[in-house]
Gaussian input, Z-matrix of N, CA and C with variables (Angstrom, degrees):
# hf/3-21g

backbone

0 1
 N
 C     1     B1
 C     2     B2     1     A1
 N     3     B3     2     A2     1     D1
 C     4     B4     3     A3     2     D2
 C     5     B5     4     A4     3     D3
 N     6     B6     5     A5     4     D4
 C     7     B7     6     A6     5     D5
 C     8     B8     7     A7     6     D6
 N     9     B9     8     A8     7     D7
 C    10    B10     9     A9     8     D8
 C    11    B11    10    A10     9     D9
 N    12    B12    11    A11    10    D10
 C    13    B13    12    A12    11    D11
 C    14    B14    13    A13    12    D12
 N    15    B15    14    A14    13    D13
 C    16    B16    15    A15    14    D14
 C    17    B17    16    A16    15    D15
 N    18    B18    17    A17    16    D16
 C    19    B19    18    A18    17    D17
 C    20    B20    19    A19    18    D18
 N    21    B21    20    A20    19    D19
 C    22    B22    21    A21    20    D20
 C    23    B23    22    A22    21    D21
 N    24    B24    23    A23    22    D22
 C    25    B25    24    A24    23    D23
 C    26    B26    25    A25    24    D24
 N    27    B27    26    A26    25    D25
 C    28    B28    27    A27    26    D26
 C    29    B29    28    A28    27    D27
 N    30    B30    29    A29    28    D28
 C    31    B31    30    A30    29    D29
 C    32    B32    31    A31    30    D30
 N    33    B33    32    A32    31    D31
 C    34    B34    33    A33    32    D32
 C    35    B35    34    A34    33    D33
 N    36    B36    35    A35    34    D34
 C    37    B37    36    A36    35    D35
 C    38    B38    37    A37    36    D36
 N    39    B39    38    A38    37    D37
 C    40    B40    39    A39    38    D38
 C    41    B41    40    A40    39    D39
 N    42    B42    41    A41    40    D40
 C    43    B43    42    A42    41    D41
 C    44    B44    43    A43    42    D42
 N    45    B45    44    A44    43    D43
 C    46    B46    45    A45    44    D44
 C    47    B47    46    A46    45    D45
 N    48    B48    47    A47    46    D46
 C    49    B49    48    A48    47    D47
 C    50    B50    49    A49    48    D48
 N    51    B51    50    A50    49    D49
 C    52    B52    51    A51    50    D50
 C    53    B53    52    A52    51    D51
 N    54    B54    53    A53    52    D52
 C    55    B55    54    A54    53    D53
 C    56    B56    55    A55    54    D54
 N    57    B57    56    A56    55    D55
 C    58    B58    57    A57    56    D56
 C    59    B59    58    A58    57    D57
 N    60    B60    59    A59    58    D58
 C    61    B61    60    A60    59    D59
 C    62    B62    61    A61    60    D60
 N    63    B63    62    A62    61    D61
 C    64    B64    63    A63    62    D62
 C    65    B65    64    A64    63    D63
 N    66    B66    65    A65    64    D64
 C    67    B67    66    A66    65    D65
 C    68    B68    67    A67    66    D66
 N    69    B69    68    A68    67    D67
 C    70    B70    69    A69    68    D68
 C    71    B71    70    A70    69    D69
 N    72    B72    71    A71    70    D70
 C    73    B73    72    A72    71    D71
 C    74    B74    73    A73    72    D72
 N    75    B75    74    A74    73    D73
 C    76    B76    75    A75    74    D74
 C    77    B77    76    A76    75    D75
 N    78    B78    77    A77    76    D76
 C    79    B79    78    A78    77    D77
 C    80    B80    79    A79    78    D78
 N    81    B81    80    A80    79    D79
 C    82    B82    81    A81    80    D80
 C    83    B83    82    A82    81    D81
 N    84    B84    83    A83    82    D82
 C    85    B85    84    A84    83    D83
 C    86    B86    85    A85    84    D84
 N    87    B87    86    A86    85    D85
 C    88    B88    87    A87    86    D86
 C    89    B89    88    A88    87    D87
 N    90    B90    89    A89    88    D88
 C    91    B91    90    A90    89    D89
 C    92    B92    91    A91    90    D90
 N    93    B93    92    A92    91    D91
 C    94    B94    93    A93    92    D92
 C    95    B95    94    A94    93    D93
 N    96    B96    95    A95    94    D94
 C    97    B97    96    A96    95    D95
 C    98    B98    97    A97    96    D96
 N    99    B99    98    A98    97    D97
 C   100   B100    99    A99    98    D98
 C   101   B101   100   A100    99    D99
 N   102   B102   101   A101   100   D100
 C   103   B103   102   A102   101   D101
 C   104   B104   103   A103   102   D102
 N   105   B105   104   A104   103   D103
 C   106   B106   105   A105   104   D104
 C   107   B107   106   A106   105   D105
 N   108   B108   107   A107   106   D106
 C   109   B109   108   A108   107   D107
 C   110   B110   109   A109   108   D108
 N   111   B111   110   A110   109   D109
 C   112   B112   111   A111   110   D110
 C   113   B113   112   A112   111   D111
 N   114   B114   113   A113   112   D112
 C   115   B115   114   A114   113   D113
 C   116   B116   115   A115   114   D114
 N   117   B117   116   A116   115   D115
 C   118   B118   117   A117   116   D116
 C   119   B119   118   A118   117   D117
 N   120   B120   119   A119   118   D118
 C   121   B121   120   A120   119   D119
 C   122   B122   121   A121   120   D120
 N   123   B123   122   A122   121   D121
 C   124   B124   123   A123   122   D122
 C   125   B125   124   A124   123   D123
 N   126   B126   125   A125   124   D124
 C   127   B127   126   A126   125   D125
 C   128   B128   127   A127   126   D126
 N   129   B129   128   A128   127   D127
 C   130   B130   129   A129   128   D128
 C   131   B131   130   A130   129   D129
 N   132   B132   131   A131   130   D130
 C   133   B133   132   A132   131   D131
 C   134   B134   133   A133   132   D132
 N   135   B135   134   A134   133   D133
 C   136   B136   135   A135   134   D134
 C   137   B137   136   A136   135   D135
 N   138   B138   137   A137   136   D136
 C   139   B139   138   A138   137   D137
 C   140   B140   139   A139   138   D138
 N   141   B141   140   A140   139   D139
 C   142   B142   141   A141   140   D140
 C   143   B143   142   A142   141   D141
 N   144   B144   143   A143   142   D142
 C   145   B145   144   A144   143   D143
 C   146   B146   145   A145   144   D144
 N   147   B147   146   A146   145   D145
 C   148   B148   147   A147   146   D146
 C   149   B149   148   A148   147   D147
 N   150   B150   149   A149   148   D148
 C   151   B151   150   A150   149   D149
 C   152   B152   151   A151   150   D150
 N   153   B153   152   A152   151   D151
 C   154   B154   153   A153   152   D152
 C   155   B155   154   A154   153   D153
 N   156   B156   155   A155   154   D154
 C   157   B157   156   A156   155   D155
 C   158   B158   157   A157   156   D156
 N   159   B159   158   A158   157   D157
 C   160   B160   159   A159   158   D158
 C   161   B161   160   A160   159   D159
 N   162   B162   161   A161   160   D160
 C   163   B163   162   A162   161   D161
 C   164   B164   163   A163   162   D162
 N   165   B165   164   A164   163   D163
 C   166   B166   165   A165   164   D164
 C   167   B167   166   A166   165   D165
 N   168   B168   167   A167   166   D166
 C   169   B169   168   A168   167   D167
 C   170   B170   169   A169   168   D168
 N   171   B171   170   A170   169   D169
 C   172   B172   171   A171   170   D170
 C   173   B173   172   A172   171   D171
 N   174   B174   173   A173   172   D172
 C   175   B175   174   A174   173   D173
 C   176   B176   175   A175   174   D174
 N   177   B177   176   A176   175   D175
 C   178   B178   177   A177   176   D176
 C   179   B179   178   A178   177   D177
 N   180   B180   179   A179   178   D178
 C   181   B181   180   A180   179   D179
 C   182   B182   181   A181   180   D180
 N   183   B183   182   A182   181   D181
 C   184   B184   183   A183   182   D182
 C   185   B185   184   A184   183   D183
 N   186   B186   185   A185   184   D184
 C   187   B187   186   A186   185   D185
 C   188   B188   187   A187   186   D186
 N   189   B189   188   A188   187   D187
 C   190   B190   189   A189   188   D188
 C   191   B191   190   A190   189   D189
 N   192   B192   191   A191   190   D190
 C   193   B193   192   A192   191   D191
 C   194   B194   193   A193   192   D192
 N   195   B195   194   A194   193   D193
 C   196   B196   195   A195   194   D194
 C   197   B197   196   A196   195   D195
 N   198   B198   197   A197   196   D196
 C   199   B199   198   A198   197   D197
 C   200   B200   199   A199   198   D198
 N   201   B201   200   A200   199   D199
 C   202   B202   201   A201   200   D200
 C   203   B203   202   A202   201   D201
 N   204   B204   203   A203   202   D202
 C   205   B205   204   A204   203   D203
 C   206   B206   205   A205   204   D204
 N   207   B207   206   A206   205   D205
 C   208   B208   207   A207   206   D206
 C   209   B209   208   A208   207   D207

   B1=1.4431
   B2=1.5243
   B3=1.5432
   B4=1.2899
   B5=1.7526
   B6=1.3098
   B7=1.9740
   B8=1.1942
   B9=1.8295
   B10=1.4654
   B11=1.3852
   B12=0.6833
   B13=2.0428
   B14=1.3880
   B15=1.1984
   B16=2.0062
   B17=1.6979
   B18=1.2547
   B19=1.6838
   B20=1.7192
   B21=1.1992
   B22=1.5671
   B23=1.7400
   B24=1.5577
   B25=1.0714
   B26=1.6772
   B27=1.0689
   B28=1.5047
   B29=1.6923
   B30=1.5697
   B31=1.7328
   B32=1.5329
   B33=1.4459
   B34=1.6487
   B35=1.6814
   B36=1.8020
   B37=1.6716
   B38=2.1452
   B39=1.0303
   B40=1.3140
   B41=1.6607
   B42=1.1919
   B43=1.7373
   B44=1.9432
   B45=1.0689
   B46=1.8917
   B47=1.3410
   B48=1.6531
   B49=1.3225
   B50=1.6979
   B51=1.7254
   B52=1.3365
   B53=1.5087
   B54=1.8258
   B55=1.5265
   B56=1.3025
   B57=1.2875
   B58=1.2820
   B59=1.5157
   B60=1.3142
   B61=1.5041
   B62=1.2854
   B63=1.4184
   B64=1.1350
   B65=1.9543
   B66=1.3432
   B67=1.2051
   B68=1.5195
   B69=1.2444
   B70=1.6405
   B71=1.5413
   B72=1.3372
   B73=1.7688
   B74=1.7165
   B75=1.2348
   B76=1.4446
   B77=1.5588
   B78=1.2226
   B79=1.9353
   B80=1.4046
   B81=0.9869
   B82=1.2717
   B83=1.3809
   B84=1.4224
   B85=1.3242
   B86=1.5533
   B87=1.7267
   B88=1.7228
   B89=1.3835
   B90=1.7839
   B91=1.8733
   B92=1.3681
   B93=1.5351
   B94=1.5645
   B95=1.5562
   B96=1.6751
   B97=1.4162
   B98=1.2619
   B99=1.6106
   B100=1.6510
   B101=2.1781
   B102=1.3057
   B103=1.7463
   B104=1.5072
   B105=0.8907
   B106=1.9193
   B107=1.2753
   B108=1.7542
   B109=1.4332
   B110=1.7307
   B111=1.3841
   B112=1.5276
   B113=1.0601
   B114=1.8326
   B115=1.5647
   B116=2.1366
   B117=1.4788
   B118=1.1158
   B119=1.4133
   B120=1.2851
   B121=1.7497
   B122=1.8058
   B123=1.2464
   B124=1.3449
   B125=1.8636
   B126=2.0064
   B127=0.9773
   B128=2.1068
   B129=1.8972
   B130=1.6754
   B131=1.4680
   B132=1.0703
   B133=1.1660
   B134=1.8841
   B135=1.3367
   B136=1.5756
   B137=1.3381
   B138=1.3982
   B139=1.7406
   B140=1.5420
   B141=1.1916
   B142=1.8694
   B143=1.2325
   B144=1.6557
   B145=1.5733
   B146=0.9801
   B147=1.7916
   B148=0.8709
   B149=1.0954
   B150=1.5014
   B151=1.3581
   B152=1.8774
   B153=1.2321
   B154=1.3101
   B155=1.4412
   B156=1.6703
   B157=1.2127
   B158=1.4620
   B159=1.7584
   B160=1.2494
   B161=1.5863
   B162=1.1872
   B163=1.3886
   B164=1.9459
   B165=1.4093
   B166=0.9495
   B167=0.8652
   B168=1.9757
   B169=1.1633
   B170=1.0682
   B171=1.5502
   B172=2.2078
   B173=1.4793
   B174=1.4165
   B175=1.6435
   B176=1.3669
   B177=1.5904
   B178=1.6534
   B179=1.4650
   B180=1.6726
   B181=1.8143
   B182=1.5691
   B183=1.5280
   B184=1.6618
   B185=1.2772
   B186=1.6494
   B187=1.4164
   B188=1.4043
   B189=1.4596
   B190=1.2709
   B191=1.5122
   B192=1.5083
   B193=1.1780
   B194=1.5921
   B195=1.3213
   B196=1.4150
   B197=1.4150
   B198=1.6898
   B199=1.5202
   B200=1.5341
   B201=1.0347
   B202=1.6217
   B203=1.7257
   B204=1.3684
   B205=1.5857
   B206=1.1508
   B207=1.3081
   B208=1.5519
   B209=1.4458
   A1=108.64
   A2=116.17
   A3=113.56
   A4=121.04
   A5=97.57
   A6=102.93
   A7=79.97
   A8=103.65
   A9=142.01
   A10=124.46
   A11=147.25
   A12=135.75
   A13=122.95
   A14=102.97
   A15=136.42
   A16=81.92
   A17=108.15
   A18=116.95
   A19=113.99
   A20=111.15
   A21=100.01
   A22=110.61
   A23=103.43
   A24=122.79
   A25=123.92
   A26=93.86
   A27=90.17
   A28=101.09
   A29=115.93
   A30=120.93
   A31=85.59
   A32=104.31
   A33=100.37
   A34=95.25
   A35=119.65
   A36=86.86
   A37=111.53
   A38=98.80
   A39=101.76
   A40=109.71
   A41=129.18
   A42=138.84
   A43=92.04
   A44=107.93
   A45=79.83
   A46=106.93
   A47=110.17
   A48=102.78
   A49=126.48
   A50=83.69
   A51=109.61
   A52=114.92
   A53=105.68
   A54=111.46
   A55=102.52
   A56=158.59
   A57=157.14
   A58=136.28
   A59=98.93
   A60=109.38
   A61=137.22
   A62=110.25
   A63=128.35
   A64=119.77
   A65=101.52
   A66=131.32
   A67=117.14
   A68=112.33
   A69=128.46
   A70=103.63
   A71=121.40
   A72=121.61
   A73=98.65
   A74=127.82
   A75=130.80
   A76=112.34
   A77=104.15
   A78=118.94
   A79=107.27
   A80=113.01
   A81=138.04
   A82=105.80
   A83=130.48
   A84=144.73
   A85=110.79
   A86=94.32
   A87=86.19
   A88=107.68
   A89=79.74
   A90=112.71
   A91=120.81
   A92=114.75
   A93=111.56
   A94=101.32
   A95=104.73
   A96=90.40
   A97=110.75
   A98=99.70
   A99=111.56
   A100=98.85
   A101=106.37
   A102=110.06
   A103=87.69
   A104=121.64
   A105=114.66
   A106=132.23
   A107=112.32
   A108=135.52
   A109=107.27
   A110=136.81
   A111=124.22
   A112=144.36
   A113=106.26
   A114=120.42
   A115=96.58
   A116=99.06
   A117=117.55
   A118=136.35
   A119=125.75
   A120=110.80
   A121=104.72
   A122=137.10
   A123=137.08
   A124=67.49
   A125=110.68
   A126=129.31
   A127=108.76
   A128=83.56
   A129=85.32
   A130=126.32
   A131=123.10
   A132=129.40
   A133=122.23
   A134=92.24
   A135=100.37
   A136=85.02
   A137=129.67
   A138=119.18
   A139=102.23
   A140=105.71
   A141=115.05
   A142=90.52
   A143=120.31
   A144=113.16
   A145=132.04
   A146=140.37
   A147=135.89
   A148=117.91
   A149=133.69
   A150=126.13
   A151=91.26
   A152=125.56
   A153=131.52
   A154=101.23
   A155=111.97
   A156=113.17
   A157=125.70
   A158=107.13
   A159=125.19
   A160=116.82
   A161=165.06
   A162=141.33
   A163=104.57
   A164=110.46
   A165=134.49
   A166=126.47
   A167=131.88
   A168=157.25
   A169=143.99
   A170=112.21
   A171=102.60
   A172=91.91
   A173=106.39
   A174=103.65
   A175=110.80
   A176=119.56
   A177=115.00
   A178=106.95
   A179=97.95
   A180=102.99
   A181=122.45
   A182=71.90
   A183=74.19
   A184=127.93
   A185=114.99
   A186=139.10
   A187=92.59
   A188=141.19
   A189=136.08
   A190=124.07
   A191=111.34
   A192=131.62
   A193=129.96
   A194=115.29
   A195=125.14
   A196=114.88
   A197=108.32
   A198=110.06
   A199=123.34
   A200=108.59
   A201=116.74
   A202=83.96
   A203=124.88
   A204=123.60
   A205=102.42
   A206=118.07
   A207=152.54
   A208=112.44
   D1=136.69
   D2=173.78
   D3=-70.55
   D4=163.43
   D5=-175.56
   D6=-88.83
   D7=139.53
   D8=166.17
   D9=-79.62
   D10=160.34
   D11=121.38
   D12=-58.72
   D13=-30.17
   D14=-172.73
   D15=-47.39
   D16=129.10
   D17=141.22
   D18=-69.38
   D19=157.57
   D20=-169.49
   D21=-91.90
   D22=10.86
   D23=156.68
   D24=-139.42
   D25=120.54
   D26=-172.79
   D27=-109.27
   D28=150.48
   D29=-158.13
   D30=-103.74
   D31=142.18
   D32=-170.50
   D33=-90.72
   D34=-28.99
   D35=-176.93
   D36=-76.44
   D37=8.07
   D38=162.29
   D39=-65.49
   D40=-22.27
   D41=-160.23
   D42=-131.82
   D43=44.32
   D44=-178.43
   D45=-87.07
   D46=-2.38
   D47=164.67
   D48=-50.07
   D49=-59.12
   D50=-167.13
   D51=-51.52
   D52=-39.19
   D53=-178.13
   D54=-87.38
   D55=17.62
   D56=96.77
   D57=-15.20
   D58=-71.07
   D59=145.20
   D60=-22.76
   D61=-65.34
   D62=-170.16
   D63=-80.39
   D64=-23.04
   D65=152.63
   D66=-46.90
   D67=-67.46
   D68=174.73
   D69=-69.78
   D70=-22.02
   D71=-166.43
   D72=60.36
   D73=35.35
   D74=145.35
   D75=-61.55
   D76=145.82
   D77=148.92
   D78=-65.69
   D79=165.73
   D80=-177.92
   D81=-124.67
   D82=130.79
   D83=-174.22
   D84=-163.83
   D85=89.11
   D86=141.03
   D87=-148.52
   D88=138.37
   D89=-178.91
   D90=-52.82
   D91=-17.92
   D92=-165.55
   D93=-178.30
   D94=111.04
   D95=-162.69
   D96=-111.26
   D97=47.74
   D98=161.31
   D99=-98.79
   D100=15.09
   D101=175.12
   D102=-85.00
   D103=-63.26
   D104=-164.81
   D105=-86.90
   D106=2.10
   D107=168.80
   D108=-45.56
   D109=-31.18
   D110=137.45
   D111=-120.26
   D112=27.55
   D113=175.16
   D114=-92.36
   D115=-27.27
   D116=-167.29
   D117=-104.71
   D118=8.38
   D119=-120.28
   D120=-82.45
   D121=17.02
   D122=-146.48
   D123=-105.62
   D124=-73.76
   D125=-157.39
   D126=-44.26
   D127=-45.93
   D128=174.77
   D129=-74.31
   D130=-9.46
   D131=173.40
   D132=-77.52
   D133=-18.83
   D134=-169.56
   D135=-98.20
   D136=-35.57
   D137=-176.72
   D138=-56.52
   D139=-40.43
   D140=-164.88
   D141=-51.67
   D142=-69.06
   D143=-176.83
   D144=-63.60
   D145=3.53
   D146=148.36
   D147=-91.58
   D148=8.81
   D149=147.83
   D150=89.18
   D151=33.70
   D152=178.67
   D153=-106.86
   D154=135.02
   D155=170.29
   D156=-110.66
   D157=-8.44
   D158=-155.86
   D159=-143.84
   D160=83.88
   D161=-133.71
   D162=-132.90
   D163=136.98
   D164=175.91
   D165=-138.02
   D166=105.22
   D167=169.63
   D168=-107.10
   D169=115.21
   D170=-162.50
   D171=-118.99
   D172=122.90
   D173=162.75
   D174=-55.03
   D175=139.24
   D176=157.96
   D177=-126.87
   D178=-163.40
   D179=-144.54
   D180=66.36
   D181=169.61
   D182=-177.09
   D183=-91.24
   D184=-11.18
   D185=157.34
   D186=-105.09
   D187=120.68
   D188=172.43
   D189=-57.44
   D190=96.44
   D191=165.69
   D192=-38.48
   D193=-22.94
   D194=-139.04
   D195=131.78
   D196=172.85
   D197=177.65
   D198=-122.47
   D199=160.93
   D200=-172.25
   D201=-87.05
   D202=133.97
   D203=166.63
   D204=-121.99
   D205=141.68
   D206=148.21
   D207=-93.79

């Protein structure tokens, strides 16, 4: 198995974006994730450590399974 950044647990209200999203079957789009550094800071803080500057997320399935990331 390849090395991650991923903790082997990741805290979902750390992502309530993400489980929001995925709820609605929205994408996920943000351009620069110094925008949510204090709308956000749990979510921006975990981008920081993964060394993400930019994030792109498409729910798939037909009940949304998860996301396609960019």
């Amino acid at each position: 198995m390849k090395e991650t950044l991923f903790n082997e647990v990741e805290y979902t209200e750390e992502f309530a974006t993400w489980a929001q999203h995925l709820i609605d079957q929205e994408p996920l789009i943000i351009p620069d994730i110094e925008m949510i550094r204090d709308t956000h800071p749990k979510e921006y803080k975990a981008y920081k450590r993964l060394d993400a500057r930019s994030i792109v997320g498409v729910p798939f399935g037909q009940h949304p399974l998860g996301f396609m990331v960019a």
